[in-house]
C-alpha positions as CSV (number, residue, x, y, z in Angstrom):
1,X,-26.3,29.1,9.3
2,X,-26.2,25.4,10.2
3,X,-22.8,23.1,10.7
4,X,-20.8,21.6,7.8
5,X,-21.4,18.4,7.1
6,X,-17.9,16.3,6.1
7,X,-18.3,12.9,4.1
8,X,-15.8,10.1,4.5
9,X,-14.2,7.9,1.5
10,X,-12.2,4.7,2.6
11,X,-10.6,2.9,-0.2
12,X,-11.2,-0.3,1.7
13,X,-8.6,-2.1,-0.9
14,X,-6.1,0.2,0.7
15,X,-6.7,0.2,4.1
16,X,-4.6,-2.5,6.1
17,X,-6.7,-1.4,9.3
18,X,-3.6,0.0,11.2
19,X,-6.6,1.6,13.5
20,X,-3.9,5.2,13.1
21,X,-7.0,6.9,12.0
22,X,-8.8,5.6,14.9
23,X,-6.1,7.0,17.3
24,X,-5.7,10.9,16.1
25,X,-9.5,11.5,15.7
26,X,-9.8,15.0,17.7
27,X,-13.3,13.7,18.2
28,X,-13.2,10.2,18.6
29,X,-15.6,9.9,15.6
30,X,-14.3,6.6,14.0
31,X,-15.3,3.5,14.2
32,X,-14.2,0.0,12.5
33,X,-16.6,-1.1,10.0
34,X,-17.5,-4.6,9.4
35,X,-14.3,-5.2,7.5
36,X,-11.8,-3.1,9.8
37,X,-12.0,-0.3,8.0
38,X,-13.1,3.3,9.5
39,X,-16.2,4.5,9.4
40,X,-17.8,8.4,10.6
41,X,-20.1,7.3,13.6
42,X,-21.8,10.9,13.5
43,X,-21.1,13.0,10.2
44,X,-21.8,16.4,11.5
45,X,-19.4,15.8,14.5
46,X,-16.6,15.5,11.8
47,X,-14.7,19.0,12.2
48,X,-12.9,18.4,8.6
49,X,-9.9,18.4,10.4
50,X,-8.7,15.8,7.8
51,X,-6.5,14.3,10.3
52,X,-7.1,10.7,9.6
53,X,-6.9,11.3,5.7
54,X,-3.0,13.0,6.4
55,X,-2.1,10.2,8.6
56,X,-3.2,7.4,6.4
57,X,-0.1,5.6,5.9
58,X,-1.8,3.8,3.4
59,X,-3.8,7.2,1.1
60,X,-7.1,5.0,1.7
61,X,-9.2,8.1,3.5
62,X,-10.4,11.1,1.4
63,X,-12.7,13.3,3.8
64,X,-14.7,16.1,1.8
65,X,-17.1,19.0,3.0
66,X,-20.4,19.0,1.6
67,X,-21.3,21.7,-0.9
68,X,-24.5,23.9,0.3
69,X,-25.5,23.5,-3.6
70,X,-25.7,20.0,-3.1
71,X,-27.4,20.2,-0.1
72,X,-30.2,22.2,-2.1
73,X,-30.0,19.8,-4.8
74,X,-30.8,16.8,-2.3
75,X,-33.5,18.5,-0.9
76,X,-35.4,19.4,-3.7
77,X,-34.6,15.7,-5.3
78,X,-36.7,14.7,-1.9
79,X,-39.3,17.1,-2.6
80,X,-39.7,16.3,-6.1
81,X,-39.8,12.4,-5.4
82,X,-42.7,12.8,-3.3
C-alpha cells in the first residue's frame, strides 16, 4: 500500500503572506511561491496534518487527500494518451 498523496489549494487573493503556515509545518514542507504565497515543496511528504489550512488566519489554504480512484483514473488517462 503506498503513501497518501495530499494536494494543496492557496487562494492566493486571500493570502496576505503572514508566512504562519510556513512556521507550524510539522515537516517544514512549505515554501513561498513567486508571489509569497505557500507552496508543497514535496507532496508525498505532506502528512495531511492540515495544520497550515487551520491556522490560516486568512481561510486561503484548503489541503485535500488524493482519492485512490483518482489515482486510477490518472493512470489510465496516461495510458490511454499514449
Amino acid at each position: 500500500m503506498s503513501k497518501a498523496k495530499f494536494n494543496l489549494k492557496v487562494y492566493s487573493e486571500r493570502c496576505k503572506d503572514c508566512g504562519i503556515c510556513f512556521e507550524f509545518c510539522p515537516k517544514n514542507n512549505l515554501k513561498p511561491g513567486k508571489d509569497g504565497a505557500p507552496e508543497m515543496i514535496d507532496p508525498e511528504a505532506c502528512t495531511g496534518c492540515k495544520l497550515c489550512e487551520y491556522l490560516c488566519p486568512d481561510f486561503a489554504i484548503q489541503v485535500w487527500k488524493d482519492k485512490p480512484e483518482e489515482k486510477e483514473e490518472q493512470k489510465e488517462k496516461g495510458k490511454s494518451s499514449r
